[in-house]
C-alpha positions in Angstrom: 91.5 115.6 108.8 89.5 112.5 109.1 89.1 111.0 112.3 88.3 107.5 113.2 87.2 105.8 116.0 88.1 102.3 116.6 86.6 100.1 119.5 88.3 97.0 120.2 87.0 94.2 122.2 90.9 94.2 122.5 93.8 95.7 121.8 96.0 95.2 118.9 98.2 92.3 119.7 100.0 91.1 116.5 102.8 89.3 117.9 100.5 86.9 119.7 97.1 86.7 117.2 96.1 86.6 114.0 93.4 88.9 114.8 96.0 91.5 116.0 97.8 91.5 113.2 94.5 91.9 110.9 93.8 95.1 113.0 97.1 96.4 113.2 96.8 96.0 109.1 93.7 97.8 108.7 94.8 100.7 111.0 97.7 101.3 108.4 95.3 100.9 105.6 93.5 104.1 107.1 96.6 106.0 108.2 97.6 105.8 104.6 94.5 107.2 103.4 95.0 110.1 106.0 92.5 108.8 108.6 93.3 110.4 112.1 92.9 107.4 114.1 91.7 107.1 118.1 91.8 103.3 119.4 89.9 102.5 122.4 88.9 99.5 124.3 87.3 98.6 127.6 90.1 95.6 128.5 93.3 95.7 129.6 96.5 95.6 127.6 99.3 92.9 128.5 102.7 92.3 127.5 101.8 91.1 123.8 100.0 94.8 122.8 101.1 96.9 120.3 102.2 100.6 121.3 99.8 102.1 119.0 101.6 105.3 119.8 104.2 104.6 118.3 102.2 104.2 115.2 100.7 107.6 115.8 97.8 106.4 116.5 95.7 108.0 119.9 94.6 105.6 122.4 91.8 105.9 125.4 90.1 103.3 127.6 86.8 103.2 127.9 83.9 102.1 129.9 81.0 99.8 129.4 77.5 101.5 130.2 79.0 104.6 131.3 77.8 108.1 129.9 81.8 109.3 129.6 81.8 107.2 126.3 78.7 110.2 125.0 81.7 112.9 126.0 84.5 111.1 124.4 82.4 110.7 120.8 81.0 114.5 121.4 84.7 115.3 121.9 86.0 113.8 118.8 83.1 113.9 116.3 84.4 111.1 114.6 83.7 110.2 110.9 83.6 106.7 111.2 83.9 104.2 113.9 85.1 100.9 113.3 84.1 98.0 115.4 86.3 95.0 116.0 83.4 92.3 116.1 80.0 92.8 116.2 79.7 92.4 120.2 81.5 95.4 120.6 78.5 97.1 118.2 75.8 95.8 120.1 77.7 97.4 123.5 78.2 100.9 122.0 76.8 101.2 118.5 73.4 102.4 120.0 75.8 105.6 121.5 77.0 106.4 118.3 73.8 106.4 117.1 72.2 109.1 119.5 75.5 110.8 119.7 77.3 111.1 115.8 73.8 110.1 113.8 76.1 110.7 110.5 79.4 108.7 111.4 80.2 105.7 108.9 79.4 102.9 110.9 82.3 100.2 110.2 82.3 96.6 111.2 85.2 94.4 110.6 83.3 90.9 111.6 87.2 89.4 111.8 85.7 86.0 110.8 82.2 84.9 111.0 82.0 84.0 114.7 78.4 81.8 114.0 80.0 79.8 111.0 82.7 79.0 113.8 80.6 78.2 116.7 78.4 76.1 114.4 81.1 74.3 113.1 82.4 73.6 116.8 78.9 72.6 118.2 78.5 70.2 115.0 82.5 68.6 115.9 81.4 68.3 119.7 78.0 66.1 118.9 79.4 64.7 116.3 77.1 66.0 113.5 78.3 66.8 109.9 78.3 70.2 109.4 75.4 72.0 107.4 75.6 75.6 106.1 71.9 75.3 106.8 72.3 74.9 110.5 72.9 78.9 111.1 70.0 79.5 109.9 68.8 78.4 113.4 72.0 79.7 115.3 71.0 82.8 117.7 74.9 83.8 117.3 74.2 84.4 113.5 70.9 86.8 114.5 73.2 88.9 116.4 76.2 88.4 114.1 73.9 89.1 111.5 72.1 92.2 112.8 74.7 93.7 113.6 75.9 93.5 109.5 72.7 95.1 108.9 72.9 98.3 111.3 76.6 98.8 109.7 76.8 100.8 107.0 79.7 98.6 105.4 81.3 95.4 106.7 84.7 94.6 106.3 85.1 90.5 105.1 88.6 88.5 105.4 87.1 86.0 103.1 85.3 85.2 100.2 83.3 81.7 101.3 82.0 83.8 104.1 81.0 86.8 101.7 79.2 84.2 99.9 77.7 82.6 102.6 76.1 85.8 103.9 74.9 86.5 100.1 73.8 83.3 99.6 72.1 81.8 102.6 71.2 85.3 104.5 71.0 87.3 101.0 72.7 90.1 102.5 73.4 92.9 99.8 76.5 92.6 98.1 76.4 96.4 98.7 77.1 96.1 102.6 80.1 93.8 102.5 84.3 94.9 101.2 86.9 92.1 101.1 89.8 93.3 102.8 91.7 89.6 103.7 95.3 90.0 105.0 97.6 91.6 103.0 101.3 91.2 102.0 103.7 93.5 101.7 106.4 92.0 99.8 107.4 88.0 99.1 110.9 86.9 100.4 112.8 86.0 97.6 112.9 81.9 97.5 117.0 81.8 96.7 117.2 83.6 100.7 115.1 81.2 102.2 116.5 78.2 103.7 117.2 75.0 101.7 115.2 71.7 102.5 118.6 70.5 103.6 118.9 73.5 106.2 115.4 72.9 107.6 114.0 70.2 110.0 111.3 69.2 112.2 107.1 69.9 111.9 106.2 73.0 113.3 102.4 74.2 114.7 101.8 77.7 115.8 98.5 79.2 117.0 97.3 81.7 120.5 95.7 78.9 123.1 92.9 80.9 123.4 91.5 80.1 120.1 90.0 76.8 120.4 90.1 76.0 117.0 93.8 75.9 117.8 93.8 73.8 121.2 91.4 71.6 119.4 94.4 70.9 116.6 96.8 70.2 118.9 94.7 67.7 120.9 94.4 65.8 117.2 98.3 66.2 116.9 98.9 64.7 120.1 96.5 61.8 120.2 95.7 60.9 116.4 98.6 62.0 113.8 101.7 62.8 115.3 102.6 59.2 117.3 102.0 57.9 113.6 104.2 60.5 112.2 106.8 59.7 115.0 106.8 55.9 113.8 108.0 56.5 110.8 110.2 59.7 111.4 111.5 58.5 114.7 114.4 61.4 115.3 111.7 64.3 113.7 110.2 66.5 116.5 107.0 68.7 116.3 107.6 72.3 117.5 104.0 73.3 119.3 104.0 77.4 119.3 101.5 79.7 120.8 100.8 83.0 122.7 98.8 82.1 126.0 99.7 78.4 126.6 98.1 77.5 129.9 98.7 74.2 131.8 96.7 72.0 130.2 98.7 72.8 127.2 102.0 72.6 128.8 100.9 68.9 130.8 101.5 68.0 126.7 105.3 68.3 126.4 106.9 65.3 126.1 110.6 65.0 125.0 110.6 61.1 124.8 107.8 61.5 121.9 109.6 64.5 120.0 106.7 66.8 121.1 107.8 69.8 122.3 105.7 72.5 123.7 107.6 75.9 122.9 105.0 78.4 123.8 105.1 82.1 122.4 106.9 82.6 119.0 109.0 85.9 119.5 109.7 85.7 116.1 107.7 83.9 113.2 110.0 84.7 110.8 112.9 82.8 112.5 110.5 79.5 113.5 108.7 79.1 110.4 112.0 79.2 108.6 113.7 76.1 110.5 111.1 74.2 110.1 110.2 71.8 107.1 106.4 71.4 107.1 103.9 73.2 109.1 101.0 71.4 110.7 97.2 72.3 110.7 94.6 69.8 111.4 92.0 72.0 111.9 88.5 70.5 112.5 86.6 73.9 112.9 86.7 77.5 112.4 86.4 80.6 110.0 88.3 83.4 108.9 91.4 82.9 107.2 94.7 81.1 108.9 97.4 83.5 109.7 99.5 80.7 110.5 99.1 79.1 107.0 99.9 82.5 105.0 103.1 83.1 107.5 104.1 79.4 106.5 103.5 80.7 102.7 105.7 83.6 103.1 108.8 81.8 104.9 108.8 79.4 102.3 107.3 76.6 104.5 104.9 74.3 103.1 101.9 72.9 105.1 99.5 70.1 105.4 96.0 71.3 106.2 91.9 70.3 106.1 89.6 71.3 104.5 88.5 74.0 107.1 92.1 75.3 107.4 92.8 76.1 103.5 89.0 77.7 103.9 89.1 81.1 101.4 92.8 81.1 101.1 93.6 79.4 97.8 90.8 80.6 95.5 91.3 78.2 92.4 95.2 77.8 92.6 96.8 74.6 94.1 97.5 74.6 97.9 101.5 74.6 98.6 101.1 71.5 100.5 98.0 69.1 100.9 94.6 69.7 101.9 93.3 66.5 103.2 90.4 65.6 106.4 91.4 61.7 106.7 94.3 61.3 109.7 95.7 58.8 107.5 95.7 60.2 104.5 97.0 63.3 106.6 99.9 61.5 108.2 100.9 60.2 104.6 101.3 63.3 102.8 103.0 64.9 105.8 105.9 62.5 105.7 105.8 62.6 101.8 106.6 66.4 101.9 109.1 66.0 104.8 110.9 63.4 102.5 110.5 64.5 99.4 112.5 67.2 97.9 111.0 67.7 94.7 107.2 67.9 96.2 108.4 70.0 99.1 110.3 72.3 96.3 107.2 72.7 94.1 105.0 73.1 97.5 107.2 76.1 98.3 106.8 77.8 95.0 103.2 77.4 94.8 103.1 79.3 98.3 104.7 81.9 96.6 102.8 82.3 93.2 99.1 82.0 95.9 100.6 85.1 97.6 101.6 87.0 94.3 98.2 86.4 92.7 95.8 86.8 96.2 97.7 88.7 98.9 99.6 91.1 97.9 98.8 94.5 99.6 98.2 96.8 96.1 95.8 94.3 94.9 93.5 95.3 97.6 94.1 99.0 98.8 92.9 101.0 96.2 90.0 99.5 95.9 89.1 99.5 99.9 90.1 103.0 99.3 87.2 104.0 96.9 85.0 101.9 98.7 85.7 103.8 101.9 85.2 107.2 99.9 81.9 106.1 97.8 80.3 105.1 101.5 81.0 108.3 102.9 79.8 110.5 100.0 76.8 108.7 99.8 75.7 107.7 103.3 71.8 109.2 103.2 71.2 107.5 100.2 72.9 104.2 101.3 71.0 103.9 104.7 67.8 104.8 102.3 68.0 101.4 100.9 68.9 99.4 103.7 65.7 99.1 105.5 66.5 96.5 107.1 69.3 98.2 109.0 67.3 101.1 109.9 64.7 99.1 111.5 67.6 97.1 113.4 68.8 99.9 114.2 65.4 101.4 115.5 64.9 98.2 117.7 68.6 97.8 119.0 68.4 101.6 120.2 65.2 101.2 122.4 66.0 98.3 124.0 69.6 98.8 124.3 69.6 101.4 125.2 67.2 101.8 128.4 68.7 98.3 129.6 72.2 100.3 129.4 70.9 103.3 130.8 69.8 100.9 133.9 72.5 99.6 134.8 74.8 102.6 134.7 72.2 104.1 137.3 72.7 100.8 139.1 76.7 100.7 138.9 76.5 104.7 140.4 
């Protein structure tokens, strides 16, 4: 049996994040493969985690700087270990190292969290946004490193595949695109008409500021000039982690209702008419934007939020930056039957060609299996990674090793 070991900067929390639900995909991806899979993670779960035991998956805590981690990877002798961002690398991958020299070192990056930063440094001083700008970032050394001491990164987009072999001419070799995956397209005919629908609809966890960010430029910028026009329309705000801040926003007098945690996607997405994302920053792909896809729900979007999803097709909605012009094509597909109708079946023709699940399994699959048959010869020509790997260990580890001493 193959074992895996997964450390999570969290646990698996689908119903509430996007990034839950990417995890919670790749586990299955493994378990189909016959990976025997151990989860662990050094925070604590709340009421939105997944049982992963009900998955048959094993789970463990762990701790940070603490020498039971060396007993748990002797214990297990795992394979390959997956890391769920590259922070939770740096904090154990120097263990793995010493400990299980020949386990596949996995990194899924979740989205490039220095394009993101970057992106939400250049919105705060209001800069236009340069790719060239991470070249200075310290995030993307780290980020970046971290790429390197892995012996294959998993990548939920394309732009950001490119931008690593592009600007940091990162081997082709050391990245897999695995974006999230689709199991089966509800039929359009069992969807609810245009008729059956009503009101705008936003969903995204608060925690993400990408997605407190978009509902501040709902609030204040496009929806009062939505409002004007569609005076009885309301805009449904959803989201996993609202705190007070978020709340203060409800107003029932302005058709802006804060709904907090979607229990069910399926169900809001599917009353709704158009979905809402005016995202300014960010990285990855949208969860939100592929659910709206799937429930037949078309969307209005920037340039950031449509970011690797659409490849050459047309988006089911618009893609615009401009609040105007972003106001304007929201009501146009709220109004218009025929646009929304063609918006609708373009979501569903993107998923077919993009995200369906087969299209990418058997080919993560052989990836998986090629890495692990050839691992000596693999780390043989990534230099750069050894010697990452060579300086992350030393330091590292002795600054680990001092402050468990200090914590005893």
């Amino acid at each position: 049996m193959k074992k895996l070991l997964v450390i999570g900067a969290v646990w698996p929390a689908p119903i509430a994040t996007a990034a839950g639900n990417r995890m919670l995909q790749l586990l299955r991806l493994f378990q189909e493969d016959d990976w025997q899979i151990t989860f662990t993670s050094t925070a604590q779960q709340d009421d939105y985690s997944t049982d992963l035991a009900d998955l048959g998956i094993k789970t463990t805590t762990i701790q940070l700087n603490h020498a039971s981690f060396d007993d748990l990877l002797l214990k297990l002798n795992p394979k390959a270990v997956l890391f769920d961002r590259f922070m939770t690398e740096e904090q154990f991958g120097w263990r793995l190292v010493e400990h299980c020299p020949d386990a596949v070192r996995l990194l899924d990056t979740e989205d490039l969290h220095c394009l993101r930063k970057a992106r939400e440094e250049a919105i705060a001083n209001d800069k236009p946004f340069q790719f060239e700008m991470l070249l200075d970032s310290e995030l993307a050394k780290r980020e970046l490193a971290s790429i390197y001491r892995c012996d294959l990164s998993l990548m939920i987009s394309e732009v950001e595949m490119d931008i690593l072999q592009n600007l940091f001419k990162v081997d082709e070799s050391l990245l897999q695109y695995v974006p999230f995956m689709v199991t089966e397209v509800p039929n359009r005919e069992s969807l609810p008409s245009f008729e059956e629908r009503g009101h705008f609809v936003t969903i995204g966890n608060f925690m993400h500021a990408p997605n407190w960010d978009s509902v501040l430029q709902l609030k204040q910028q496009i929806w009062p000039l939505i409002r004007q026009q569609l005076p009885d329309t309301e805009l449904h705000v959803y989201g996993a982690y609202p705190p007070k801040k978020v709340m203060r926003l409800h107003n029932e007098a302005e058709g802006f209702l804060i709904k907090g945690w979607a229990k069910d996607v399926r169900s809001v997405m599917q009353r709704a008419r158009v979905c809402l994302a005016p995202l300014r920053f960010g990285a990855g792909l949208k969860g939100k934007l592929l659910d709206a896809m799937i429930h037949g729900t078309p969307s209005v979007t920037t340039l950031i939020g449509a970011e690797g999803m659409h490849g050459n097709l047309p988006w089911p909605g618009s893609i615009v930056d401009d609040t105007r012009t972003f106001v304007e094509r929201s009501l146009r597909l709220y109004t218009d039957k025929e646009a929304w109708h063609l918006a609708q079946q373009l979501g569903q023709t993107l998923i077919e060609e993009r995200f369906l699940k087969g299209q990418h399994t058997n080919c993560f699959t052989k990836r998986m299996a090629d890495v692990c048959n050839t691992l000596k010869v693999r780390r043989q020509q990534n230099f750069t990674g050894a010697m990452l790997q060579h300086h992350k260990l030393q330091s590292t580890k002795y600054m680990a090793k001092w402050i468990e001493e200090k914590n005893k």
